[in-house]
DSSP file (Angstrom, degrees, kcal/mol; ACC not computed):
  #  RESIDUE AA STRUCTURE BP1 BP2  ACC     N-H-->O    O-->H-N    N-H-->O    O-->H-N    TCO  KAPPA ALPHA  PHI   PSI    X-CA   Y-CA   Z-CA
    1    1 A X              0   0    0      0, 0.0     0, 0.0     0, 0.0     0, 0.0   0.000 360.0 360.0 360.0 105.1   26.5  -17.7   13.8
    2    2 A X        -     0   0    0      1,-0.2     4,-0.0     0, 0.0     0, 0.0  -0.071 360.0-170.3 -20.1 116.8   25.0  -14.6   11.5
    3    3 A X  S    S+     0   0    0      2,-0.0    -1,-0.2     3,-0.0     2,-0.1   0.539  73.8  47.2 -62.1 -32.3   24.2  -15.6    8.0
    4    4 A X  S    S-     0   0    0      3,-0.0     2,-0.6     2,-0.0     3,-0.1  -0.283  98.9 -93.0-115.9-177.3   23.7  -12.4    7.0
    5    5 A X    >   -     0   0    0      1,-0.1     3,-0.7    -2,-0.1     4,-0.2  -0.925  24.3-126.9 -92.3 111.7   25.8   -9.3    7.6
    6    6 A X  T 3> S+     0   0    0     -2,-0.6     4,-1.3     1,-0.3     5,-0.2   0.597 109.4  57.2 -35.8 -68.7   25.2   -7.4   10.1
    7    7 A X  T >4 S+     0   0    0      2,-0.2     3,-0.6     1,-0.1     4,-0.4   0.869 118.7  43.8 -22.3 -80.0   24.9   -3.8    8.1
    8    8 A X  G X> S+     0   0    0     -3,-0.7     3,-3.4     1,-0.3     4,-0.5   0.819 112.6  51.2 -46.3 -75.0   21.9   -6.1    6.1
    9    9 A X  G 34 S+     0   0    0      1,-0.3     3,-0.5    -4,-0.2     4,-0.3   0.496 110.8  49.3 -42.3 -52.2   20.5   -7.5    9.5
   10   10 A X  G <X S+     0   0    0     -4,-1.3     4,-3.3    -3,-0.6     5,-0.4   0.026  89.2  84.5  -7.7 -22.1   20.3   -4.1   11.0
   11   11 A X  H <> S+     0   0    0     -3,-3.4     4,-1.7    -4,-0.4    -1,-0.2   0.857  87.6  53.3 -48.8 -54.2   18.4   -2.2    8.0
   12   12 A X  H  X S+     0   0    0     -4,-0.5     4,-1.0    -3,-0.5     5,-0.3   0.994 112.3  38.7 -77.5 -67.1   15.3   -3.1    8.9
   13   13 A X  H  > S+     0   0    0     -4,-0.3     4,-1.8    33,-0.2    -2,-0.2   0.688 111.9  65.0 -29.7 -45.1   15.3   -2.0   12.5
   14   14 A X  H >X S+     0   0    0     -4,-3.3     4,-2.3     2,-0.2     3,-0.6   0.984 106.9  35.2 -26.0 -88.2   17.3    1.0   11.4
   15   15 A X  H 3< S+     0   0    0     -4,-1.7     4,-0.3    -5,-0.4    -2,-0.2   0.531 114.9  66.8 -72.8   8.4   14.9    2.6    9.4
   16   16 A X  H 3X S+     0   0    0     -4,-1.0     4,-2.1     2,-0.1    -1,-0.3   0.646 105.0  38.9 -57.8 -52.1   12.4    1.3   12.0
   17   17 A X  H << S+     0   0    0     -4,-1.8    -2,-0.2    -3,-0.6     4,-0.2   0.639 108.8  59.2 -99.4  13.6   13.6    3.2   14.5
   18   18 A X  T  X S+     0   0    0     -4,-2.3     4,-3.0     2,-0.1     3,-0.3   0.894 104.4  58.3 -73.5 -39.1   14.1    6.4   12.2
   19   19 A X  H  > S+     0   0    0     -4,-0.3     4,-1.6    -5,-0.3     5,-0.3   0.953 111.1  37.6 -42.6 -80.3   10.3    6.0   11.6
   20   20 A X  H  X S+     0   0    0     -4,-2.1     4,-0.9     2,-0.2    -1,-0.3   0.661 115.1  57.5 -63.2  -4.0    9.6    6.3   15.5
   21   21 A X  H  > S+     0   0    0     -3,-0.3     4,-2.9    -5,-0.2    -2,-0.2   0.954 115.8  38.3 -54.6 -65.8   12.5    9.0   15.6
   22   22 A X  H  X S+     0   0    0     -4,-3.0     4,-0.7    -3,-0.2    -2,-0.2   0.766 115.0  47.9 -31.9 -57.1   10.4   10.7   13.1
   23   23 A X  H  X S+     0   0    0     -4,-1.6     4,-5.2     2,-0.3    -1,-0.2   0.758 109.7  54.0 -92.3 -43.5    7.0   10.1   14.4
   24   24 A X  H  X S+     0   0    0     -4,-0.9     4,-4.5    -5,-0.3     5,-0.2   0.894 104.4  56.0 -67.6 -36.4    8.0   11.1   18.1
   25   25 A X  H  X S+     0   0    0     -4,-2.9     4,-0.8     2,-0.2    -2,-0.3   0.926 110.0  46.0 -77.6 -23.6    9.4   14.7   16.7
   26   26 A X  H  X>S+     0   0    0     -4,-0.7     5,-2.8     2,-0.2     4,-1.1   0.899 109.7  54.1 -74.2 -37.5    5.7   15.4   15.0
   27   27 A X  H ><5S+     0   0    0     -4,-5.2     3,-0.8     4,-0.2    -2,-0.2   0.939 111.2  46.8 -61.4 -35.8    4.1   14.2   18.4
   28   28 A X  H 3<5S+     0   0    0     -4,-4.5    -1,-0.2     1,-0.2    -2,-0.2   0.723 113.3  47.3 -51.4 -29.5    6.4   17.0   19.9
   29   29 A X  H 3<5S-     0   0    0     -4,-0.8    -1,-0.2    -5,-0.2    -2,-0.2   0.683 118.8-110.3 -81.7 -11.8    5.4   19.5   17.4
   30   30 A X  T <<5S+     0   0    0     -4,-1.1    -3,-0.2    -3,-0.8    -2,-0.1   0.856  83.3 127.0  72.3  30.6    1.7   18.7   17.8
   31   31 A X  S   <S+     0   0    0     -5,-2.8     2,-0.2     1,-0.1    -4,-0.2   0.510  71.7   5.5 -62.4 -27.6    1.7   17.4   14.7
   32   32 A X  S    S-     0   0    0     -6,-0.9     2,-0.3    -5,-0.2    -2,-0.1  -0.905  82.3-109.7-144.5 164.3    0.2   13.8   15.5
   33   33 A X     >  -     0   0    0     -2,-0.2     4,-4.0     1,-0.1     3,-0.2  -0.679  25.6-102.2-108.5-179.8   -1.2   12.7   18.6
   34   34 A X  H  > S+     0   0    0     -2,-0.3     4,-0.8     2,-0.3     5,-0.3   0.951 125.0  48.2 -63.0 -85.1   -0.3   10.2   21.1
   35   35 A X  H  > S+     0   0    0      1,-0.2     4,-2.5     2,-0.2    -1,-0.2   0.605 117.7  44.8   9.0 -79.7   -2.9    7.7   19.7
   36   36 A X  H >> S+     0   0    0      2,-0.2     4,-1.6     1,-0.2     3,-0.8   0.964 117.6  41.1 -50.2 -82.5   -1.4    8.4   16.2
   37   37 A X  H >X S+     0   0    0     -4,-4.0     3,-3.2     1,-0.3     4,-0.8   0.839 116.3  52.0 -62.3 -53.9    2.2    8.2   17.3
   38   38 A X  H >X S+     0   0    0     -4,-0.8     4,-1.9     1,-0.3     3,-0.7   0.700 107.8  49.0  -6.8 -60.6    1.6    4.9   19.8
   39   39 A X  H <X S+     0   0    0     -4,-2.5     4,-1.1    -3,-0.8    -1,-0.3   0.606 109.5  51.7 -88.2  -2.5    0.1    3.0   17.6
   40   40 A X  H << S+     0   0    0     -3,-3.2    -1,-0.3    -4,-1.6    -2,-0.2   0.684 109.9  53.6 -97.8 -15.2    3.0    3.8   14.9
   41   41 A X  H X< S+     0   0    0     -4,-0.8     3,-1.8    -3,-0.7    -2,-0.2   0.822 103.7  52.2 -93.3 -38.1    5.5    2.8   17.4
   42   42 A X  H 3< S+     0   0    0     -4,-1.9    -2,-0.2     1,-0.2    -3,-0.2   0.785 102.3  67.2 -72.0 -28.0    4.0   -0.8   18.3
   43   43 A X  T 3< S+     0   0    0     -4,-1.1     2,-1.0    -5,-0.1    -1,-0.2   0.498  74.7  84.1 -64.7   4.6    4.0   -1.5   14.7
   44   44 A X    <>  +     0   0    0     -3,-1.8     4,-1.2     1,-0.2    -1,-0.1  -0.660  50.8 163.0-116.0 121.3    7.3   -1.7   14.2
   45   45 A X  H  >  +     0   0    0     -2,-1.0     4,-4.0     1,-0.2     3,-0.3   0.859  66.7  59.4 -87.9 -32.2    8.2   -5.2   15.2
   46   46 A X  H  > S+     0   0    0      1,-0.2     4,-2.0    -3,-0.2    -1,-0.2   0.877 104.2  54.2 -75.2 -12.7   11.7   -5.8   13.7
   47   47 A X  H  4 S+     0   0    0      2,-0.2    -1,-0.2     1,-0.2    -2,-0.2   0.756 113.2  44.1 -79.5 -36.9   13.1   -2.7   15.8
   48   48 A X  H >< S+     0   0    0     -4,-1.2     3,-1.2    -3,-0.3     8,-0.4   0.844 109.2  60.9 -90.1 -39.2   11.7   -4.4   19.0
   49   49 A X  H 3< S+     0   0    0     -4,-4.0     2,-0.3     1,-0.2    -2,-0.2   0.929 103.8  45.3 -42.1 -66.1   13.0   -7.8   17.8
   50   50 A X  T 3< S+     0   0    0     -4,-2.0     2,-0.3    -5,-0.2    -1,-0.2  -0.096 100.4  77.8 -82.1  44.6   16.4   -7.0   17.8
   51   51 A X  S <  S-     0   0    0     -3,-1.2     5,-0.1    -2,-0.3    48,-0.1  -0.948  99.5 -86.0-121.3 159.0   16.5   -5.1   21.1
   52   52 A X     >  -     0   0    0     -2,-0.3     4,-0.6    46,-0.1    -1,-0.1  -0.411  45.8-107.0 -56.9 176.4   16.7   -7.0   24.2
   53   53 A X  H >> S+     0   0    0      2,-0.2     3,-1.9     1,-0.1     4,-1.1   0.969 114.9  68.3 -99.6 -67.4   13.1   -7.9   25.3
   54   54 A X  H >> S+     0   0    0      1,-0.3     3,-2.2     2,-0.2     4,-0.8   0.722  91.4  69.4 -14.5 -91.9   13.2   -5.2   28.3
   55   55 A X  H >> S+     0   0    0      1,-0.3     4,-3.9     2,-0.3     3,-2.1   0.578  99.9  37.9  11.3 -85.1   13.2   -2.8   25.6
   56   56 A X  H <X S+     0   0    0     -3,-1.9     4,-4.0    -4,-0.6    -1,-0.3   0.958 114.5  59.4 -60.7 -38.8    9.5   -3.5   24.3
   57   57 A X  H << S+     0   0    0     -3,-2.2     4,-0.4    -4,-1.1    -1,-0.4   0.518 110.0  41.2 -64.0   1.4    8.5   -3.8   28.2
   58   58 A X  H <X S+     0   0    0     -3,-2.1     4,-4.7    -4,-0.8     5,-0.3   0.656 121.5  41.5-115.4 -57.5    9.8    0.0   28.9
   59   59 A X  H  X S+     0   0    0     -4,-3.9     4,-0.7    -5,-0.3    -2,-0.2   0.740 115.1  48.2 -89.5  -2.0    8.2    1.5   25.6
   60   60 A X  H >< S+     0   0    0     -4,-4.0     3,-8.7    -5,-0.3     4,-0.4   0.900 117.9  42.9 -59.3 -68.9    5.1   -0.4   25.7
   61   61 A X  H 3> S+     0   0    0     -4,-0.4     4,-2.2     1,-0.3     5,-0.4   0.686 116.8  47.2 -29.5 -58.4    4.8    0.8   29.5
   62   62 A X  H 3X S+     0   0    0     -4,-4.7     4,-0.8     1,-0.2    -1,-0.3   0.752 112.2  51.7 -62.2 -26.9    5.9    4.3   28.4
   63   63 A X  H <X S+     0   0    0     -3,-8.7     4,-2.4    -4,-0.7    -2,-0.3   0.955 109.6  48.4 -82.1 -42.3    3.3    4.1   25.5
   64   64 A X  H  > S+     0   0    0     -4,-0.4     4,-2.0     1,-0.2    -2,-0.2   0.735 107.5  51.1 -37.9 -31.0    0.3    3.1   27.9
   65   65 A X  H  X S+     0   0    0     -4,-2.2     4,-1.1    -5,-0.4     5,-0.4   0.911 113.8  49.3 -98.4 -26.1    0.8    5.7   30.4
   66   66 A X  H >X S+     0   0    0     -4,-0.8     4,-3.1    -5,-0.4     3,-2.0   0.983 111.3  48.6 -34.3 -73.2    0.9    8.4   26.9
   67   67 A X  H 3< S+     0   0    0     -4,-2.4    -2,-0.2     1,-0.3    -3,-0.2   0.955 118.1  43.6 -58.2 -65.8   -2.5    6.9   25.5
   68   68 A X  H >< S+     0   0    0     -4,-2.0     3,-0.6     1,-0.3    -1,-0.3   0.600 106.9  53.6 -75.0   7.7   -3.8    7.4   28.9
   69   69 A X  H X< S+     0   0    0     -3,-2.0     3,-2.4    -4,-1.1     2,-0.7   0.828 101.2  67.2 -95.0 -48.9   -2.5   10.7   29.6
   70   70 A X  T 3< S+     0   0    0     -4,-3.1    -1,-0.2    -5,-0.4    -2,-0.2   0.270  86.5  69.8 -39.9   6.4   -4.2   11.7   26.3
   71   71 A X  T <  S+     0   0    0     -2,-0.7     2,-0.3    -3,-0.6    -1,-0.2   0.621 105.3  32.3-104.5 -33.8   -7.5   11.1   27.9
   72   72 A X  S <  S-     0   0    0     -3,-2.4     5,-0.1    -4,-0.2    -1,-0.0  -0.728  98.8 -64.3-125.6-178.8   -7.3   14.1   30.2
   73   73 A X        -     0   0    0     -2,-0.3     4,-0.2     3,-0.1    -1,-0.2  -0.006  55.5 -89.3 -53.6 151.5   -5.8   17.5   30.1
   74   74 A X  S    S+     0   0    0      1,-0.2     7,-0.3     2,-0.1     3,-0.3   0.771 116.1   8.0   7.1 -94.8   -2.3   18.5   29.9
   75   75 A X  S    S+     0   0    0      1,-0.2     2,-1.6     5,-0.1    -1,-0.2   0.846 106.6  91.6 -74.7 -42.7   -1.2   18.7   34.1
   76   76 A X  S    S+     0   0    0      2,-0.1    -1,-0.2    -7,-0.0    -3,-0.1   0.092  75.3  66.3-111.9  37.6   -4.3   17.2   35.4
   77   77 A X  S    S-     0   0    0     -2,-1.6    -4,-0.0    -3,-0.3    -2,-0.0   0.615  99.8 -99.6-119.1 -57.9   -3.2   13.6   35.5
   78   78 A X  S    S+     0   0    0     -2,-0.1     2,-0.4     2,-0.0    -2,-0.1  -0.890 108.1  39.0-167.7 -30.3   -0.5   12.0   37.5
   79   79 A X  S    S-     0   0    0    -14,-0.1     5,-0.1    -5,-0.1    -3,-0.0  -0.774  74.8-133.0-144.5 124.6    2.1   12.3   34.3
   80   80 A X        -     0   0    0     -2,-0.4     4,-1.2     1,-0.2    -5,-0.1   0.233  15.5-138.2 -59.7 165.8    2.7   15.0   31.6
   81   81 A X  S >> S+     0   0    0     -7,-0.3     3,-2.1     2,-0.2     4,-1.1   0.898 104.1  67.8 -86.7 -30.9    2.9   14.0   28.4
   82   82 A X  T 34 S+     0   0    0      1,-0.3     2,-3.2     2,-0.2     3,-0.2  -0.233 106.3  44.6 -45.9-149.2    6.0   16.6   28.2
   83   83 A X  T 3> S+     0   0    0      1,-0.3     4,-0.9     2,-0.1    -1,-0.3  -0.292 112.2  50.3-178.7 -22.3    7.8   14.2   30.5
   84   84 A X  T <4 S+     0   0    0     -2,-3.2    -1,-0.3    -3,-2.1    -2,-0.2   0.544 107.7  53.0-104.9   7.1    6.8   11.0   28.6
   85   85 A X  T  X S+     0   0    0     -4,-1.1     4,-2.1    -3,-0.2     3,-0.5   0.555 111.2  47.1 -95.2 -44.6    7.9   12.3   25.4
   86   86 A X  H  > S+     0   0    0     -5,-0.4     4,-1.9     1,-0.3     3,-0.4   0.924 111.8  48.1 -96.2 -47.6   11.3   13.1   27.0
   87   87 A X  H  X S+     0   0    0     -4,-0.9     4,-0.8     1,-0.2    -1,-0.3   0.675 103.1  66.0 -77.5  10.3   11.5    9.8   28.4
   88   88 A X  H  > S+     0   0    0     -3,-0.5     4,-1.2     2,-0.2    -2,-0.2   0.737 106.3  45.3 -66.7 -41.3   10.5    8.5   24.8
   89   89 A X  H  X S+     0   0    0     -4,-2.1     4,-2.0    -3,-0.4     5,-0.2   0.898 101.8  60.3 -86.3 -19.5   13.7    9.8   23.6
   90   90 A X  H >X S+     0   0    0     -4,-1.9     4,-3.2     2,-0.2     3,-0.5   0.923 105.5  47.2 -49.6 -57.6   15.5    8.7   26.0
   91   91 A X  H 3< S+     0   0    0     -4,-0.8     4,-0.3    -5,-0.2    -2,-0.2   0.460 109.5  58.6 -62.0  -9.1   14.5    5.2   25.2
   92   92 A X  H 3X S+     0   0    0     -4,-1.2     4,-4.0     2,-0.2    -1,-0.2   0.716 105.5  43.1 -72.6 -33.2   15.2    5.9   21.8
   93   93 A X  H <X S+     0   0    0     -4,-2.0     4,-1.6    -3,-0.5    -2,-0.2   0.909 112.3  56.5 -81.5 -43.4   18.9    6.9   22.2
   94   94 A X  H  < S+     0   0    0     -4,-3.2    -1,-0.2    -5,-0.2    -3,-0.2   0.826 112.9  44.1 -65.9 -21.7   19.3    3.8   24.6
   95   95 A X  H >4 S+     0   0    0     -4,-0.3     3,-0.6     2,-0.2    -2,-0.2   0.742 108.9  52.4 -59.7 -45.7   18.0    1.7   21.6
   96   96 A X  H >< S+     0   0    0     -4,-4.0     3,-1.3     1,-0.2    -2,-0.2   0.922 114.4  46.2 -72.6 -23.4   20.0    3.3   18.9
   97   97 A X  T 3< S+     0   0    0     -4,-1.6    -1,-0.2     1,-0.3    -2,-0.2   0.163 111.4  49.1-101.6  29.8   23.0    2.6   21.0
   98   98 A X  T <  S+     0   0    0     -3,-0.6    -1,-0.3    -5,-0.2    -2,-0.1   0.108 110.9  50.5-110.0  14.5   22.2   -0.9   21.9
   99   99 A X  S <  S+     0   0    0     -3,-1.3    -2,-0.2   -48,-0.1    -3,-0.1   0.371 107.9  50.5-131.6  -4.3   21.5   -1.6   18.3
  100  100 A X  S    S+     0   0    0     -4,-0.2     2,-0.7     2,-0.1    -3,-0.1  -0.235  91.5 108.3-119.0  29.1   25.0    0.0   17.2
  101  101 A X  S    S-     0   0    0     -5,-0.1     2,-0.1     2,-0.0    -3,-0.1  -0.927  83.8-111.6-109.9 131.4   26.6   -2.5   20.2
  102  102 A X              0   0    0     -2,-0.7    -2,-0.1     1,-0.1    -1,-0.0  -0.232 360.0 360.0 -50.7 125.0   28.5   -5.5   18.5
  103  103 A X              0   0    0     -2,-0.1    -1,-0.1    -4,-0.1    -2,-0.0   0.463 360.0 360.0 -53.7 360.0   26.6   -8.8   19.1
């Protein structure tokens, strides 16, 4: 049984995952890099905590194949980063609506 309230419990993960909301639209602008934005996305622990575990297995996975697509050019590796970016937000939207799902 929640102690807490939900609204409270939920804060921190919230405004965890506005952070990587955030973070992912400057990596889209060329504003930060993949490095940059990776490593801002693995820090945020309570966001990953309260998702089901799958969750952190997808968006590490999805962050590895970034950081190494950042090694070589645009096209000339097996996945664009255009295409892991869009499947970043994808895993964002399935997160905010698993995080808005009554427990």
């Amino acid at each position: 049984m929640r102690t807490e309230p939900l609204a409270v419990s939920l804060s921190i993960p919230l405004s965890q995952w506005h952070a990587v909301e955030a973070a992912l639209q400057r990596l889209r602008q060329g504003e930060t890099s993949a490095h940059a934005f990776s490593e801002a996305a693995r820090q945020q622990e309570a966001l990953l905590a309260a998702l089901p575990a799958r969750y952190a297995e997808v968006l590490h996975g999805l962050l590895d194949r970034l950081e190494s697509g950042a090694l070589f050019s645009e096209e000339s590796c097996s996945f664009s980063q255009k295409d892991l970016i869009d499947s970043l937000q994808m895993w964002l939207d399935k997160a905010a609506t698993a995080l808005q799902a009554p427990a």
